[in-house]
N, C-alpha and C positions, 0 to 999 in steps of 0.2 A: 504494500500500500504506500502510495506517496505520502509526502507529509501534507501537501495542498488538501488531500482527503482529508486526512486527520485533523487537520487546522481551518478549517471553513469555516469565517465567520462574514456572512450578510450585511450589510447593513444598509437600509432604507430611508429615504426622509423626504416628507413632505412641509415646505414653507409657507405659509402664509402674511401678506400686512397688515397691520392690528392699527385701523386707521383711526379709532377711538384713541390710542396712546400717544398717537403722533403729532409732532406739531411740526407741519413744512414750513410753516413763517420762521420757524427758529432752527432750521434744517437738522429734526430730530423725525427720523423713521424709523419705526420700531417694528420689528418680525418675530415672530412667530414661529420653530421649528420643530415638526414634532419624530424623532428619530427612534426606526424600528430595529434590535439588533436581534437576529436567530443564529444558532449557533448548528450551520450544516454538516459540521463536521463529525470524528468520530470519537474523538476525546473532550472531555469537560473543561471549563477553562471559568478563569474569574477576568474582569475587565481591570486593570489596575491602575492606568490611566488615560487620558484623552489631551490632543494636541489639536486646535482650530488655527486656520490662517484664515480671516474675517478679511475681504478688500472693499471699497466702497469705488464709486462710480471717480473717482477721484484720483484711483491707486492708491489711497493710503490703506494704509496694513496694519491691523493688533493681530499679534499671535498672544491665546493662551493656552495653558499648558494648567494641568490642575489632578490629585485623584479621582477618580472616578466620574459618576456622572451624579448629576444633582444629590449630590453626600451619599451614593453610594456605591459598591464596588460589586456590582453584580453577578453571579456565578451561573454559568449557562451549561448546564447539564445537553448532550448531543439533543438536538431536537426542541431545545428550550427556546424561549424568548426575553425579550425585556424589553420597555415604551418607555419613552418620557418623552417629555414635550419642555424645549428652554426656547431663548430668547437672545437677539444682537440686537442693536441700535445704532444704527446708522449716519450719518451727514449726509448722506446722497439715498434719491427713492430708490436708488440701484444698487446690485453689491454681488458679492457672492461667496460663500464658503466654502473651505474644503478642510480636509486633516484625518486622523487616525483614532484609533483607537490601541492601547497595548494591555494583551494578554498572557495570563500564564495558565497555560495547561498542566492537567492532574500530574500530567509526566516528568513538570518543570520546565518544559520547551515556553521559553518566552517569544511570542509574536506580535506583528501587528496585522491592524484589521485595517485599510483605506478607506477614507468617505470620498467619495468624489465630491466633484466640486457640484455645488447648486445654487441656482441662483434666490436670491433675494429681488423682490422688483413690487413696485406700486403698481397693479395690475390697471388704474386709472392712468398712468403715464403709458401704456405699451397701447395705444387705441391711435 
């Protein structure tokens, strides 16, 4: 079995603009993202930490780096899941993320998992 078998970890996410929090007079946009992770693989693994590179319509860049996800370190047994839903804010109604996830499997093999990149966008500016 390759290790790609044994290490498959998913990750999904859908963004949304939360135009009630925003305020484009004071060029603050606030989104919404809510991120699906299943673990395809065939070993169990815990999530130990997460890295974002956040870009705004600007090019400017925050990377953070942090454990786990919203205070916790989730353990994904083959076949498991885990949801949460966080939030960036913006200077531009455009943007887009990307970053990883790093785990460690029951075996001790540490990986990571990639998010591709997704955008961020004020669905009222794309018309």
């Amino acid at each position: 079995m390759s290790g790609q078998e044994a290490y498959d970890i998913q990750v999904s996410v859908e963004a949304k603009y939360l135009e009630a929090e925003s305020d484009p007079e004071h060029d603050r946009y606030v989104f919404a993202y809510t991120i699906t992770i299943v673990n395809q693989g065939t070993v169990a693994a815990r999530l130990l930490t997460r890295h974002w590179i956040i870009t705004d319509a600007n090019a400017m860049t925050q990377e953070v780096k942090g454990d786990g996800v919203m205070g916790e370190q989730p353990y994904l047994s083959p076949g498991e899941g885990f949801r949460y839903t966080s939030g960036a804010v913006l200077d531009t109604p455009v943007g887009s993320m990307q970053g990883s996830y790093h785990l460690r499997a029951d075996d001790g093999h540490e990986f990571d998992a990639p998010i591709k990149a997704f955008s961020l966008s004020n669905p009222r500016l794309l018309h």
